[in-house]
C-alpha atoms as an extended CHARMM CRD file, in Angstrom:
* protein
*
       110  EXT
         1         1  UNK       CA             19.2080000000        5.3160000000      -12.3510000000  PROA      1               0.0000000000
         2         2  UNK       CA             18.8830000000        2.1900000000      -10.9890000000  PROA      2               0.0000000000
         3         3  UNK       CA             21.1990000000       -1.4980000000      -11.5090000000  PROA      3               0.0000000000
         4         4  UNK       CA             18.4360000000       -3.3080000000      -10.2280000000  PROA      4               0.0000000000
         5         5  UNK       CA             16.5050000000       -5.7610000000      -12.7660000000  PROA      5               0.0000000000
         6         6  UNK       CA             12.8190000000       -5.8760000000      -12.6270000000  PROA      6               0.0000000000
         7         7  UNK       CA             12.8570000000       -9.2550000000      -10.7570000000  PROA      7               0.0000000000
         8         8  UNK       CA             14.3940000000       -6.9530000000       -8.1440000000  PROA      8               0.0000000000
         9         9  UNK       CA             12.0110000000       -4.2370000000       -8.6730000000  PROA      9               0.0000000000
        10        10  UNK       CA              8.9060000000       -5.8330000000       -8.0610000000  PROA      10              0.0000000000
        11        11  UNK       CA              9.9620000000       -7.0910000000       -4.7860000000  PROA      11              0.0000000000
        12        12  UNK       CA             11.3170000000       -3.3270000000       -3.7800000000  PROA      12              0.0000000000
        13        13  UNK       CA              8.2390000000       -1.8410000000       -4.6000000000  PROA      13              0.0000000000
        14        14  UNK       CA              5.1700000000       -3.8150000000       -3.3790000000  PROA      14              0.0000000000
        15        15  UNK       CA              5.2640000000       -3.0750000000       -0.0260000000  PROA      15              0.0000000000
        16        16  UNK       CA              4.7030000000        1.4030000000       -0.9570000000  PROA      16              0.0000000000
        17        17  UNK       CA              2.3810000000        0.0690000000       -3.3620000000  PROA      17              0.0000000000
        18        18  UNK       CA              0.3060000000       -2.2440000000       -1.1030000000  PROA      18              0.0000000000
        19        19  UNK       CA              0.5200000000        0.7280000000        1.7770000000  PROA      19              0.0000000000
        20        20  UNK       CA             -1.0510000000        2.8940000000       -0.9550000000  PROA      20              0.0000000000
        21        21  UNK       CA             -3.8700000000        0.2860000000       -1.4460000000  PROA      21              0.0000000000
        22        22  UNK       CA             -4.1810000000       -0.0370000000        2.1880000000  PROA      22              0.0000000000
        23        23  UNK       CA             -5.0530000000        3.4020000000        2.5080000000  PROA      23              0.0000000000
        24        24  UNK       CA             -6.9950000000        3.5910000000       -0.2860000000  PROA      24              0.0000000000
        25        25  UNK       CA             -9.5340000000        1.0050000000        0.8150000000  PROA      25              0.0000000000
        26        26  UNK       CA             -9.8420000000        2.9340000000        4.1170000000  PROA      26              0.0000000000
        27        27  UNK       CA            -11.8420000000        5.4270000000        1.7690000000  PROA      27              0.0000000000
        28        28  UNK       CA            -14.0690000000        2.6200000000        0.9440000000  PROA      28              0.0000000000
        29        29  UNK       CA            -17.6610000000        3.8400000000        2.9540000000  PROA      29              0.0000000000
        30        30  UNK       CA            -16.7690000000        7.4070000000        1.5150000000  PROA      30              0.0000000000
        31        31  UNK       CA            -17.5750000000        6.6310000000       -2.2100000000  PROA      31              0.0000000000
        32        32  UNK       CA            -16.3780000000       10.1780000000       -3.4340000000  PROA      32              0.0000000000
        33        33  UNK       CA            -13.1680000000       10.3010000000       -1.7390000000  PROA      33              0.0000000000
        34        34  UNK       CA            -12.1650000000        6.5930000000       -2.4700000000  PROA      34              0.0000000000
        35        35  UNK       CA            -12.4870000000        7.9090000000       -6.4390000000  PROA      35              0.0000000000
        36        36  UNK       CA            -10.3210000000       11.2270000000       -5.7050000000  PROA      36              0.0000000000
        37        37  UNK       CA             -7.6340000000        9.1810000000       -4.2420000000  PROA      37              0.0000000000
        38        38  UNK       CA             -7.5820000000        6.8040000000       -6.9100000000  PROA      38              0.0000000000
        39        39  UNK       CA             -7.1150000000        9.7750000000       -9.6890000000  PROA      39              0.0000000000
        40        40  UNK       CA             -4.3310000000       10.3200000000       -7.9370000000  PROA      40              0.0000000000
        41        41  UNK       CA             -2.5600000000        6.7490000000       -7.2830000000  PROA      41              0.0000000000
        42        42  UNK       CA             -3.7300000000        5.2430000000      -10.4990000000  PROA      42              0.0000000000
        43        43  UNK       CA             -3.1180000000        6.2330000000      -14.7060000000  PROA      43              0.0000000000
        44        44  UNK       CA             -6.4910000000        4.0740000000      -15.2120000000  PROA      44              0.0000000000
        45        45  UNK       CA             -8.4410000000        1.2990000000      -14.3160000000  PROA      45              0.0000000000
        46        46  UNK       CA             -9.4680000000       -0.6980000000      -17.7050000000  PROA      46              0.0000000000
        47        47  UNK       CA             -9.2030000000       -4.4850000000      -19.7130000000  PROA      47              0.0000000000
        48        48  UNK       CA             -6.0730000000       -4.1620000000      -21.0160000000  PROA      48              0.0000000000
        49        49  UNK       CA             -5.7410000000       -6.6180000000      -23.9740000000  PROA      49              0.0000000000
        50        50  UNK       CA             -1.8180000000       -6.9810000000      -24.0600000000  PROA      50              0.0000000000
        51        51  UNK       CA             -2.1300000000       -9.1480000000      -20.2850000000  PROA      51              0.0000000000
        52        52  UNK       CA             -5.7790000000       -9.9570000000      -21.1100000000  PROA      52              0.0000000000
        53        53  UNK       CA             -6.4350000000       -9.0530000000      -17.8480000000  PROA      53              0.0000000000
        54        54  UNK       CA             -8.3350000000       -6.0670000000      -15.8660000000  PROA      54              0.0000000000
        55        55  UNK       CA             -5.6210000000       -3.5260000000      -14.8860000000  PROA      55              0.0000000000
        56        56  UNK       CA             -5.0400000000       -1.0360000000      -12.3700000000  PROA      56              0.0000000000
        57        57  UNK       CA             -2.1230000000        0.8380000000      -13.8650000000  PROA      57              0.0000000000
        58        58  UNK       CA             -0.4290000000        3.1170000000      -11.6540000000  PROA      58              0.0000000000
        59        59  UNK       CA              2.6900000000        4.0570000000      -13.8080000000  PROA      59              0.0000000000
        60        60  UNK       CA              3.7240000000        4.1610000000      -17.2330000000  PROA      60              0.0000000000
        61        61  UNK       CA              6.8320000000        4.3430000000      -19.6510000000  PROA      61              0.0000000000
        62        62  UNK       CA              9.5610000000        2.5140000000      -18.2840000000  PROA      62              0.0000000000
        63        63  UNK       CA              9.1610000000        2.1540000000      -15.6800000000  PROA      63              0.0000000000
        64        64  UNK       CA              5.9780000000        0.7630000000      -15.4540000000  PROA      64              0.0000000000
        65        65  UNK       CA              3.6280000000       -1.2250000000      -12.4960000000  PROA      65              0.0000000000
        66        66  UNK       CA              0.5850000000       -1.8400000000      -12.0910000000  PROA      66              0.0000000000
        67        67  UNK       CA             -1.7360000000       -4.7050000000      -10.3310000000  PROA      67              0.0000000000
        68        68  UNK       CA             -3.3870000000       -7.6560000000      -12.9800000000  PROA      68              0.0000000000
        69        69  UNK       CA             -6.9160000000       -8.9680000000      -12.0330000000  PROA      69              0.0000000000
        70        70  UNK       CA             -8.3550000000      -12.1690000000      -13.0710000000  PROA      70              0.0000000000
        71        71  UNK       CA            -11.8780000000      -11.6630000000      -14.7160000000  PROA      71              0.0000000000
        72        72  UNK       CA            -13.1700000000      -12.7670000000      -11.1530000000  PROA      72              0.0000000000
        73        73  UNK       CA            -10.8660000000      -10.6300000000       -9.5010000000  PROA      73              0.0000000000
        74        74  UNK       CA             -9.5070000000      -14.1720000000       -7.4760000000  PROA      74              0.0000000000
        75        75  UNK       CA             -6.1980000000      -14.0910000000       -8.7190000000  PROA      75              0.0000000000
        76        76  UNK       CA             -4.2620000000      -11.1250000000       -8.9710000000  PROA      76              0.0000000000
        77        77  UNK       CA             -0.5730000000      -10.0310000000       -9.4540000000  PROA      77              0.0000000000
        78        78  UNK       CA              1.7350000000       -6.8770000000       -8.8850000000  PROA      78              0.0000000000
        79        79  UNK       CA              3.6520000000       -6.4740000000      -12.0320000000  PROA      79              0.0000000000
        80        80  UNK       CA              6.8870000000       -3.9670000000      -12.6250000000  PROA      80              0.0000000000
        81        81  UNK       CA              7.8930000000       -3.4730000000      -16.5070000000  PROA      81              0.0000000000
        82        82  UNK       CA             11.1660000000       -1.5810000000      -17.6480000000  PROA      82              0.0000000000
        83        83  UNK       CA             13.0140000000       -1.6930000000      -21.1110000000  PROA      83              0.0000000000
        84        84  UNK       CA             13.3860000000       -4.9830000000      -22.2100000000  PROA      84              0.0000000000
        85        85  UNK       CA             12.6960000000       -6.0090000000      -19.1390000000  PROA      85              0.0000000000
        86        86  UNK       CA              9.3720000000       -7.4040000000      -16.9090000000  PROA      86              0.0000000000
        87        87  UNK       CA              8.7220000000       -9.3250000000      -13.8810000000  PROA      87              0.0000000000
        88        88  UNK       CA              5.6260000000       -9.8390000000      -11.5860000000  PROA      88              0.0000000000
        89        89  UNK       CA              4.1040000000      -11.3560000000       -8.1080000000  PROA      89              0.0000000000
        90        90  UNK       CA              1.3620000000      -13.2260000000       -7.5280000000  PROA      90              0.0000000000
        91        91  UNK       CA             -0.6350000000      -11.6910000000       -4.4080000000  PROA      91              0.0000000000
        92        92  UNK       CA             -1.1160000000      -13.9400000000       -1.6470000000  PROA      92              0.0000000000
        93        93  UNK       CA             -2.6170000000      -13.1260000000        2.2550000000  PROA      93              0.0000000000
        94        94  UNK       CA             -3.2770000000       -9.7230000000        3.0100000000  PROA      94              0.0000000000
        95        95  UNK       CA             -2.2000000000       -8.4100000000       -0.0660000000  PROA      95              0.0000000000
        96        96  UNK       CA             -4.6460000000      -10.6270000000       -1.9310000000  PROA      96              0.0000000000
        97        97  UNK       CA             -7.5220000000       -9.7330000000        0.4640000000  PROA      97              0.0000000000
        98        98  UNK       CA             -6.5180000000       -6.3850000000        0.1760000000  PROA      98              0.0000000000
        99        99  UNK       CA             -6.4940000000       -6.2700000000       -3.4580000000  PROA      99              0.0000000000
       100       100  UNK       CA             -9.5540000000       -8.0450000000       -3.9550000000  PROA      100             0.0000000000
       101       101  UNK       CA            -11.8550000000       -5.8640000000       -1.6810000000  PROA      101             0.0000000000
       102       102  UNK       CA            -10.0710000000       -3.2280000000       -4.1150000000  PROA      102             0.0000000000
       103       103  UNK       CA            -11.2660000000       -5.0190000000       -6.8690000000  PROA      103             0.0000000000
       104       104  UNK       CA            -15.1670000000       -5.1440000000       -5.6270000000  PROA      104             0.0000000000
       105       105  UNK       CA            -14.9260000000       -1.1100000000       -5.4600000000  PROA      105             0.0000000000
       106       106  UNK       CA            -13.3940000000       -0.7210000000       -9.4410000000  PROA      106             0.0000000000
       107       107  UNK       CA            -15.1200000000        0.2980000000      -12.5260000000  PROA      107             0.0000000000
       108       108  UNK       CA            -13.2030000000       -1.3800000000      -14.8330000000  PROA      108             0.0000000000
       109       109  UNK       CA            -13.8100000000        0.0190000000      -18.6850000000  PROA      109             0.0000000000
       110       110  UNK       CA            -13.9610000000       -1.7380000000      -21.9630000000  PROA      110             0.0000000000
């Protein structure tokens, strides 16, 4: 168990998470793979009505993270929830170019 808040937390783990993303969108040209590997990072791509946002959500139950996409996929964050307790990151650079191209490849569900 961990002392660190999630304002801590968020910081700590974007980096694994963006390196996941990274090598996800290397996968990109091979359609079939690209959907394997996300089964295997992600718990679901959908509109989640609690953010009001499209979400990639990659972990669940405290903790929880997960990236938050703008309906236009323009703006998007890197979010880390625990008990009582939630921070996030807005993406900018290569993270946001990153997570956009992402973005162009999900099926988001309703």
């Amino acid at each position: 168990m961990t002392n660190q808040n999630c304002k801590e937390l968020v910081k700590a783990n974007l980096p694994e998470r963006m390196e996941e993303m990274k090598n996800l969108l290397k996968l990109a040209e091979y359609p079939d793979k690209f959907n394997e590997e996300l089964n295997n990072i992600a718990l679901s791509v959908e509109y989640n009505h609690q953010f009001k946002s499209k979400l990639l959500l990659l972990s669940w139950g405290g903790p929880a993270d997960g990236f938050l996409f703008s309906k236009d996929g323009k703006k998007i964050k890197y979010y880390f929830q625990d008990w009582g307790d939630y921070a996030e990151i807005k993406l900018t650079g290569k993270n946001l170019t990153i997570m956009q191209n992402i973005f162009d490849l999900l099926d988001f569900k309703y």
